[in-house]
C-alpha positions as CSV (number, residue, x, y, z in Angstrom):
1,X,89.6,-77.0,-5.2
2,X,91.3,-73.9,-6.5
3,X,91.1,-70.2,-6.1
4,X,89.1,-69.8,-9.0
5,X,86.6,-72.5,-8.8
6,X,85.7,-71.1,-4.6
7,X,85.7,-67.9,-6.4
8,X,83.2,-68.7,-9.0
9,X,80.7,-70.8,-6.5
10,X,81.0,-67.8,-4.5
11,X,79.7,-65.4,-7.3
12,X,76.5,-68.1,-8.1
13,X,75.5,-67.3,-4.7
14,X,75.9,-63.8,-5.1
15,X,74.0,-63.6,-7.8
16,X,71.0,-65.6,-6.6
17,X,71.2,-62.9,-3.6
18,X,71.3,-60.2,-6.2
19,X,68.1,-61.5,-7.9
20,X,66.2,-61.8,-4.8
21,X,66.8,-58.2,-3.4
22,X,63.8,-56.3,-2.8
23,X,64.0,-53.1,-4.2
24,X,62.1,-49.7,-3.1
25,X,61.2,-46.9,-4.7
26,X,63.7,-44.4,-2.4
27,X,66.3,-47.1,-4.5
28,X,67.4,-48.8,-1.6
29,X,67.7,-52.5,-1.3
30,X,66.8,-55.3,0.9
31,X,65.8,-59.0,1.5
32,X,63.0,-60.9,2.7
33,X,63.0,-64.3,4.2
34,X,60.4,-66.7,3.2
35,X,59.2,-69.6,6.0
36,X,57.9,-73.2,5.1
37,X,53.8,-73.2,4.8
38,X,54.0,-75.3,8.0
39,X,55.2,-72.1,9.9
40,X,52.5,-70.8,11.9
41,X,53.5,-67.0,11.2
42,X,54.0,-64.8,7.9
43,X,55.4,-66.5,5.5
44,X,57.4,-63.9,4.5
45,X,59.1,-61.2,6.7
46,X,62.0,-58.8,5.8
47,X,65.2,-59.0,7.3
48,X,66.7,-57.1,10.3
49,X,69.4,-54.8,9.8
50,X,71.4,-57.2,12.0
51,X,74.7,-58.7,11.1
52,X,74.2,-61.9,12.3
53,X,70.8,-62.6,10.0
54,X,69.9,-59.3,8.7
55,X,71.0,-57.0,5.9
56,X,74.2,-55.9,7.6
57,X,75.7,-59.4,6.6
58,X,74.6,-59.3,3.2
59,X,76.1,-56.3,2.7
60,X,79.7,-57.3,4.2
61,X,79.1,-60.2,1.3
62,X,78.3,-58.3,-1.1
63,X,81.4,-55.8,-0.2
64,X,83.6,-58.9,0.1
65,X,82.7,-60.1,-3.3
66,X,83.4,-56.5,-4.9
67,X,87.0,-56.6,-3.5
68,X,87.8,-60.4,-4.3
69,X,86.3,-59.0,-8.6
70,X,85.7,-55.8,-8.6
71,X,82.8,-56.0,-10.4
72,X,80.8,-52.2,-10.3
73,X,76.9,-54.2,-9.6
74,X,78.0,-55.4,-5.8
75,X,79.6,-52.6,-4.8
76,X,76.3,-50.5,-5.6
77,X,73.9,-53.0,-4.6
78,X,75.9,-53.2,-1.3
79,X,75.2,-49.5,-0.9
80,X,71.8,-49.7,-1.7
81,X,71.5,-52.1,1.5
82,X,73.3,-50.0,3.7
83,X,71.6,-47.0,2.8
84,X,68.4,-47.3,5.5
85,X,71.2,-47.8,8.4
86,X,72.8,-44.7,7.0
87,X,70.1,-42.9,6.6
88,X,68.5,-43.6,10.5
89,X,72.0,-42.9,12.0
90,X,72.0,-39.1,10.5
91,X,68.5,-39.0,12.1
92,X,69.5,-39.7,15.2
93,X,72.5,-37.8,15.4
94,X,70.5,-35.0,14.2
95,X,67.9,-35.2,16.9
96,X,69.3,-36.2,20.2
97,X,65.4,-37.4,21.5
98,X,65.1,-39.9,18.4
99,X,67.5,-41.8,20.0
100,X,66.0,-42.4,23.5
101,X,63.7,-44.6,21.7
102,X,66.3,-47.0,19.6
103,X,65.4,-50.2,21.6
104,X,68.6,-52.3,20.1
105,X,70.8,-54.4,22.6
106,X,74.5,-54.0,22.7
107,X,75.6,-57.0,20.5
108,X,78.3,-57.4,18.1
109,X,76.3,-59.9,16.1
110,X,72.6,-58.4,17.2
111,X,72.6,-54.9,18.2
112,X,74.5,-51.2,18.2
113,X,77.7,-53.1,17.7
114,X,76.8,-55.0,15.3
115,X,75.8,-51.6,12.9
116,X,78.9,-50.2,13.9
117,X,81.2,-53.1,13.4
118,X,79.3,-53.7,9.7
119,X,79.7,-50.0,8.9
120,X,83.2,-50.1,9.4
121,X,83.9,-54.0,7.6
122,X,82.2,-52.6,4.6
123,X,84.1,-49.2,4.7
124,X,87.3,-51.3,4.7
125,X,86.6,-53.7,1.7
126,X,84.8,-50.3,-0.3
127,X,87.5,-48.0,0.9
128,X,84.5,-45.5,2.3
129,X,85.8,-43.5,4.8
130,X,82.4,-42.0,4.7
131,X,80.8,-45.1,6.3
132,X,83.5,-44.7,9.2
133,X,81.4,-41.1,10.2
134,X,78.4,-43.1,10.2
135,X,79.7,-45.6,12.8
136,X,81.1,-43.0,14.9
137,X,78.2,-41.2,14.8
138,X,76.1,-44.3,15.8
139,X,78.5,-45.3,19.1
140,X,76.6,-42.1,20.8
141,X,73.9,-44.5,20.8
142,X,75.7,-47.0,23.1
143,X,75.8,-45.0,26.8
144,X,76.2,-46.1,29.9
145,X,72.6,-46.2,30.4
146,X,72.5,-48.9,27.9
147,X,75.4,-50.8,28.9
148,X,74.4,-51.0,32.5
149,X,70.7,-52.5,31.3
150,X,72.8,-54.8,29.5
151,X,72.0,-58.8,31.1
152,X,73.2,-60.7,27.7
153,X,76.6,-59.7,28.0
154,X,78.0,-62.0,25.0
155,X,79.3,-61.5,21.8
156,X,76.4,-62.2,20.4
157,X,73.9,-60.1,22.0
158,X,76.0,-58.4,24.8
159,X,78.7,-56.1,25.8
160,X,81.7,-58.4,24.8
161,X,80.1,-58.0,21.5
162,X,80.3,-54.2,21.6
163,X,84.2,-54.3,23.0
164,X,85.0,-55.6,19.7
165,X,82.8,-53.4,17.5
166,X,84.3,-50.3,19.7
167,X,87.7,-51.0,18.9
168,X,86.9,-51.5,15.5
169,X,85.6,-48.2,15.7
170,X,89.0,-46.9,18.0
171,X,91.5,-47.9,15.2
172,X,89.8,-45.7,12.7
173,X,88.5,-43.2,14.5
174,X,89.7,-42.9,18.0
175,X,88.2,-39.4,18.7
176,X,84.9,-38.1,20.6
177,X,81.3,-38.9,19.9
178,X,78.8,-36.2,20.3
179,X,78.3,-37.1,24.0
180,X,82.2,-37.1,24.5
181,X,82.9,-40.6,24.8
182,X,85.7,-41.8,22.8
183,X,85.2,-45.6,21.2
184,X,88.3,-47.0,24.0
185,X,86.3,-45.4,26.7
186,X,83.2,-46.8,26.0
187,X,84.7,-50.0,25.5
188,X,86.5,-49.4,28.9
189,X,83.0,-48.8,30.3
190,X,81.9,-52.5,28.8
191,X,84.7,-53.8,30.3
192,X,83.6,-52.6,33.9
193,X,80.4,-54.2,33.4
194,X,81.6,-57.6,32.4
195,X,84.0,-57.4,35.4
196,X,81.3,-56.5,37.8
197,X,78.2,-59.4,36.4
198,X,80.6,-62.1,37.0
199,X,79.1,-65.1,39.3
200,X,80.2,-68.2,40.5
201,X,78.3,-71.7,39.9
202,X,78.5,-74.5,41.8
203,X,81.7,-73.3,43.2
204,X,83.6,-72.7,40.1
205,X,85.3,-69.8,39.1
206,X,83.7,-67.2,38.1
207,X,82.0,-66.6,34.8
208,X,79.0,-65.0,33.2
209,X,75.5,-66.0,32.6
210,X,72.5,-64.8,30.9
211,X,69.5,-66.9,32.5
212,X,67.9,-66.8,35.8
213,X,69.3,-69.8,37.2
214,X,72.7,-68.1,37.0
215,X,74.5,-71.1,34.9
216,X,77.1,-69.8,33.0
217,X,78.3,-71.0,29.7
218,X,81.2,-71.8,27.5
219,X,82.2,-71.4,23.7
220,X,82.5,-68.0,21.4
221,X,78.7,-67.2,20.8
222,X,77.5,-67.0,24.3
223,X,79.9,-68.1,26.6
224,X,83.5,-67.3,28.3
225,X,85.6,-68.3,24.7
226,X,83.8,-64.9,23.3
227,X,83.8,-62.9,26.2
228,X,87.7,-63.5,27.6
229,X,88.3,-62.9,23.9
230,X,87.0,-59.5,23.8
231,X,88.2,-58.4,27.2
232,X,91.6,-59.8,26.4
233,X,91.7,-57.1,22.9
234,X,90.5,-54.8,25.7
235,X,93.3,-55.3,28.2
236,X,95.7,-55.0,25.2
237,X,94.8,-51.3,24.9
238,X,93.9,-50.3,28.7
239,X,96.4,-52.6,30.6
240,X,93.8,-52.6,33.4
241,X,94.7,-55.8,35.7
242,X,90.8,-56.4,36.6
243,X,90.3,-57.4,33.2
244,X,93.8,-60.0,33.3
245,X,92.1,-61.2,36.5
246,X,88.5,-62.0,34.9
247,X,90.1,-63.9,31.9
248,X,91.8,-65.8,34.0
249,X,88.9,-67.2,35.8
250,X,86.9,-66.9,32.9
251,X,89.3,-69.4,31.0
252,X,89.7,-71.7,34.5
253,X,85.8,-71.8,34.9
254,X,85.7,-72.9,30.7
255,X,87.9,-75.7,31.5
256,X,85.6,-77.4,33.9
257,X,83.4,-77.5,31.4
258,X,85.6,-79.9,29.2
259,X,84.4,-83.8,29.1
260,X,87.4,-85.7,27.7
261,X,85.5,-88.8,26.5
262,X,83.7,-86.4,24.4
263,X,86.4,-84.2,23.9
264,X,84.3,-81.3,23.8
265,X,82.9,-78.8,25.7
266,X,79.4,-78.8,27.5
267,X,77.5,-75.6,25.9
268,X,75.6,-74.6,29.2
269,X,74.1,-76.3,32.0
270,X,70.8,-77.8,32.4
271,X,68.7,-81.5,32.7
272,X,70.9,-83.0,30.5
273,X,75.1,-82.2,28.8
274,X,74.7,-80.4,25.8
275,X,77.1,-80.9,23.0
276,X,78.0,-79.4,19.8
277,X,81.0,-79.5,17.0
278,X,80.2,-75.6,16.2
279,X,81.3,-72.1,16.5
280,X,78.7,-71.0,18.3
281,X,78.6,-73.8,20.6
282,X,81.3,-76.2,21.0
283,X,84.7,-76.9,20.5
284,X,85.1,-74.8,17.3
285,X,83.9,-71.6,19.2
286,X,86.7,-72.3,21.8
287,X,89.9,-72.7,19.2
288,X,88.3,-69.5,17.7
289,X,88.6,-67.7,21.5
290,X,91.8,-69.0,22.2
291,X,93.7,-68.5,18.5
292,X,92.6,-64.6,18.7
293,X,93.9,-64.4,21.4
294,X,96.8,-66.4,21.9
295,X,99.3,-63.2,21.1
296,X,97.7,-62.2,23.8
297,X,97.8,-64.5,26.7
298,X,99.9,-68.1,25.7
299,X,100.5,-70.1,28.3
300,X,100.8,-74.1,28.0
301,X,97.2,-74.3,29.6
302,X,95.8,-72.2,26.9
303,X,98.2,-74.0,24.3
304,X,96.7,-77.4,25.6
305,X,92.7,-75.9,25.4
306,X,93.9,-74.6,21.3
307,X,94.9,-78.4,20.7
308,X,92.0,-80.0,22.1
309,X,89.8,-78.3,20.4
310,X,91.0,-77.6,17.2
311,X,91.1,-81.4,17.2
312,X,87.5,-81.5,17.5
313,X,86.7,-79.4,15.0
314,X,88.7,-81.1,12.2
315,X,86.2,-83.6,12.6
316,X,85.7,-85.5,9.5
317,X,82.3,-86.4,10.0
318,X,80.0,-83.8,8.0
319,X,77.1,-82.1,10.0
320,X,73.8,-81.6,8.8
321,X,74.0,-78.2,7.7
322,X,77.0,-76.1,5.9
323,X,75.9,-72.8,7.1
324,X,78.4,-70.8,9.2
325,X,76.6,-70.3,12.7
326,X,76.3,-74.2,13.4
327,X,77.6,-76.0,10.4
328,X,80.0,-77.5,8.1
329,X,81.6,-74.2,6.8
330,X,82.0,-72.4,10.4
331,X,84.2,-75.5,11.7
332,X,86.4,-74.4,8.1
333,X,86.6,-70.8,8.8
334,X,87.6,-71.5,12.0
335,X,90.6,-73.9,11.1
336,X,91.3,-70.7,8.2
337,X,91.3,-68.3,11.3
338,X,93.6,-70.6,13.3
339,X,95.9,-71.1,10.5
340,X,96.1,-67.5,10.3
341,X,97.2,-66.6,13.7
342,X,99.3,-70.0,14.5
343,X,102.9,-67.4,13.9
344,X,104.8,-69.6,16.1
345,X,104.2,-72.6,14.2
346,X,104.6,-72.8,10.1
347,X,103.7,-76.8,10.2
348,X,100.9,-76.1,12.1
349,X,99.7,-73.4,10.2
350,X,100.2,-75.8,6.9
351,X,98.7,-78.2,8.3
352,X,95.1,-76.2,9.3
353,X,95.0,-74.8,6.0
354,X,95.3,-77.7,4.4
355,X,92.3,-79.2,7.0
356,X,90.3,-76.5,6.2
357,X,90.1,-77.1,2.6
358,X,90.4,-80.7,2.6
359,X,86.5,-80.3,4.6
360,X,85.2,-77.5,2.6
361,X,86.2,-79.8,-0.7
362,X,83.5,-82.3,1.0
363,X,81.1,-79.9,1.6
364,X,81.0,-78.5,-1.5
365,X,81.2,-82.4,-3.5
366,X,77.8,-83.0,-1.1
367,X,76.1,-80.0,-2.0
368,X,76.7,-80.7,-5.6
369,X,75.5,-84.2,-5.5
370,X,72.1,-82.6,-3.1
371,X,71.3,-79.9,-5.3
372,X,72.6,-77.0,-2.7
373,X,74.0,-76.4,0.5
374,X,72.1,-77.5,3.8
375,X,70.8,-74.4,5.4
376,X,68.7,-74.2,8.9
377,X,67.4,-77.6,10.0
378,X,64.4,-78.6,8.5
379,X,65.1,-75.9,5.7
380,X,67.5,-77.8,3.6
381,X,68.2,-76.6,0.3
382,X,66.3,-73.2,0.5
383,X,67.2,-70.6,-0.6
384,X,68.5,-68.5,2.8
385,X,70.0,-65.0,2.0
386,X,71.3,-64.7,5.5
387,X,74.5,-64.7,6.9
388,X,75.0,-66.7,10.0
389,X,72.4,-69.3,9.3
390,X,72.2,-68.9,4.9
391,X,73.9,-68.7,2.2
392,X,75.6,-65.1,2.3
393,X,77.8,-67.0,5.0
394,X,78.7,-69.5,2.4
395,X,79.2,-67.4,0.1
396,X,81.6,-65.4,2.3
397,X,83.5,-68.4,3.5
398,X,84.1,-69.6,0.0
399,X,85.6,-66.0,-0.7
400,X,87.8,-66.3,2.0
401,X,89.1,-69.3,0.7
402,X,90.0,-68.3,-2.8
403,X,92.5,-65.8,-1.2
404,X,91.3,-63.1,-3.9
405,X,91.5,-60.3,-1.3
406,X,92.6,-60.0,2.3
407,X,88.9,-60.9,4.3
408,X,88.2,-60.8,8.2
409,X,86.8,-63.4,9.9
410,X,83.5,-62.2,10.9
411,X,82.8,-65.0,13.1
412,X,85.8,-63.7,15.2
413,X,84.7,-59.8,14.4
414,X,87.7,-59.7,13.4
């Protein structure tokens, strides 16, 4: 596969996504998802504003796409979907009691941080500085009210997710919100809280957990890969040791969850081991944790943890689905990512790249011979505009691939 040919599968799926935009009369834009006739609900229900399966991720797409052609129709129709998000945060920061009611979580991927982080991705690849204000003026929303209710604590959902969002947020605008809070101190304060809702399980060192049984979990998504990521980009910029001290047991407790007859990771506890070849559980989520960060902390334990599980994830054997979240094309964006940050290694790097296209190249042969891309389980070959779990992700993957235009790794909110 070349540049051009990723580049033009990547602009057929933006242009399905473009046709199936629902557009209002105000003239902004968004997307509705449609379920089987088997599903018990609505059959069709508009998207969140969410990154991780909402209109926040189309958008990033659609900006991506405008910066790898620079074609004029994704750049406004990205607009058009950011629009409502703009519009609310003004609202809010216009009437202080408006936003007592926002019930969103913290997440990076569902929540405050995700409209923050996605505000800023998209003024990067438009050049909007505009849409920087807007994210500013949106962290006021995240106080420490909110991130002392917060129990998911992940990337996902949770306050790691909002560390990375924040200093997103602190590299481009590092000042004061309206309630004086700077993006590093709230960050700080996210920090505190992870540091302070860590348990031990079964003797093991500490970690974090999100159900009532108290079992912690591993990989990016959900578990300590995501969370010791985020507090480790924290640390970085605060040089506080408490957070040094809660990697390290955060990274130790992750370890006793590796099985090396299966040489993967158990996701969670429960009745039965749970595994999964997949960002956001699994061995791919773990080599996505450990490359961002290995600048960061590299030792021969966390060298060792990059090597098993990056040689999971160049698994040869195709999943069921392609999309990003749990498929095919998150295992390749993770071997991109790793290729990306391997500096101390130009083989290595090579040799991931190489990995990474060699799998998407199969993907993209099945999909051809199927008739599409596998999407959701059960939902093969739908048409899914969403990110995570549809074809925007796809689409974005495939754009990150041609090497048209520098792109982040959203999967590492990057």
């Amino acid at each position: 596969m070349t540049g051009d040919s990723y580049l033009a599968l990547a602009e057929t799926i933006g242009q399905q996504i473009s046709s199936a935009a629902v557009h209002a009369r105000d003239g902004t834009a968004t997307w509705c998802f449609k379920y089987p006739a088997s599903h018990p609900g609505p059959r069709r229900v508009f998207l969140s504003p969410h990154l991780y399966a909402g209109v926040s991720g189309i958008a990033i797409f659609l900006a991506a796409l405008h910066r790898s052609t620079g074609k004029r129709a994704d750049y406004d129709l990205c607009l058009k979907a950011m629009a409502p998000m703009r519009r609310e945060t003004a609202a809010i920061a216009a009437d202080p009691q408006r936003a007592l009611g926002v019930k969103h979580g913290l997440g990076g991927l569902c929540g405050l941080g995700s409209f923050i982080y996605s505000l800023i991705k998209v003024g990067d690849l438009l050049e909007l500085a505009d849409l920087y204000h807007d994210a500013h003026s949106l962290s006021a929303l995240i106080t420490q009210q909110r991130i002392a209710a917060d129990q998911h604590l992940d990337v996902m959902s949770g306050s790691a997710g909002a560390i990375l969002a924040l200093l997103a947020l602190h590299r481009v605008m590092p000042q004061e919100n309206a309630n004086g809070d700077t993006p590093l101190q709230l960050a700080a304060a996210c920090g505190d809280h992870l540091v302070a809702k860590r348990l031990s399980y079964q003797g093991r060192p500490k970690a974090w957990t999100q159900d009532a049984d108290h079992r912690p979990a591993a990989s990016f998504a959900h578990g300590a890969a995501g969370i010791c990521h985020a507090l480790l980009q924290l640390h970085e910029l605060t040089q506080d040791p408490r957070l040094w001290q809660a990697v390290e047991e955060g990274l130790a407790f992750e370890r006793t969850m590796y099985v090396p007859e299966r040489r993967n990771w158990i996701a969670s506890f429960g009745p039965g081991d749970c595994f999964s070849n997949s960002w956001c559980n699994g061995a791919p989520g773990v080599a996505l944790g450990r490359a961002g960060s290995l600048h960061l902390c590299d030792t021969p334990r966390v060298r060792e943890d990059l090597d098993w599980a990056l040689a999971t994830t160049q698994s040869e054997t195709l999943s069921e689905g392609d999309f990003i979240c749990c498929g095919n094309l998150g295992r390749v964006d993770v071997l991109l990512y790793a290729s990306q940050r391997m500096a101390h290694s130009a083989s290595r790097r090579t040799s991931l790249s190489r990995t990474a296209h060699q799998l998407a190249a199969k993907v993209i042969q099945r999909a051809e011979s199927a008739g599409g891309f596998a999407l959701m389980p059960g939902e093969i070959f739908r048409f899914d505009p969403r990110l995570f779990v549809g074809l925007t992700g796809v689409g974005y993957t495939l754009l990150r691939l041609s090497g048209r235009a520098s792109l982040p790794s959203l999967m590492a909110m990057e």
